[in-house]
C-alpha positions as CSV (number, residue, x, y, z in Angstrom):
1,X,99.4,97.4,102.0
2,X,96.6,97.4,104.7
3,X,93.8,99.5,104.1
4,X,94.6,101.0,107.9
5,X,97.4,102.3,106.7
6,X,96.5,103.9,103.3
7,X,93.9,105.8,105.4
8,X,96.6,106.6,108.0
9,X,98.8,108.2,105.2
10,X,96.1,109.9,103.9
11,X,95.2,111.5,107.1
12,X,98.6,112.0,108.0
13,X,98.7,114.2,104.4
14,X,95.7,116.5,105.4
15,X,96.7,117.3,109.1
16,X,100.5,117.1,109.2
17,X,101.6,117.2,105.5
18,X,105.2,116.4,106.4
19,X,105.0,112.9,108.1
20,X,102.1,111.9,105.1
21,X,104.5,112.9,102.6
22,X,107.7,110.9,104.1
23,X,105.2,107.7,104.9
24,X,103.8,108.4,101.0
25,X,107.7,108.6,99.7
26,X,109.0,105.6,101.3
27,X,109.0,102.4,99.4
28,X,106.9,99.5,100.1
29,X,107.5,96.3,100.9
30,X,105.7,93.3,102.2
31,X,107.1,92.6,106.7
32,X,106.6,89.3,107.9
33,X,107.9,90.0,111.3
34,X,105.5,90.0,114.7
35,X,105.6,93.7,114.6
36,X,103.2,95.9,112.7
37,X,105.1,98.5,110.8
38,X,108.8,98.4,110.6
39,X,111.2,101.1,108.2
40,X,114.4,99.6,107.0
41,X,117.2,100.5,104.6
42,X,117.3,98.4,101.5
43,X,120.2,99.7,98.9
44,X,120.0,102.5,100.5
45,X,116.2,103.8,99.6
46,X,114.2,103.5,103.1
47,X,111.7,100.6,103.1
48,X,108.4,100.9,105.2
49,X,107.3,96.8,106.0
50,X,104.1,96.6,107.1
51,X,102.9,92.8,108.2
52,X,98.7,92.6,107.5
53,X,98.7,90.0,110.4
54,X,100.1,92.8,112.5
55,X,97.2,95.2,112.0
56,X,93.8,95.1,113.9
57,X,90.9,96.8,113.0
């Protein structure tokens, strides 16, 4: 996962505890789409796909 959006997560926990903590419970899986961040439904269990070469510094 990008470093970006570890620190987003953990931001996300200190100042609105309820988005950090659905971003922190969704599974992770590697996106290899043009877009940034996606959410999906794999099984069932949502998925949040992040693509690196989405994500600028």
């Amino acid at each position: 996962m990008p470093r970006i959006l570890e620190n987003a997560i953990v931001r996300l926990l200190k100042e609105r505890p309820f988005y950090g903590w659905l971003l922190a419970g969704l599974r992770k899986s590697a996106g290899s789409s043009g877009f940034p961040l996606g959410v999906t439904f794999r099984e069932g269990i949502p998925t949040l796909l992040p693509s690196a070469k989405g994500f600028r510094p």
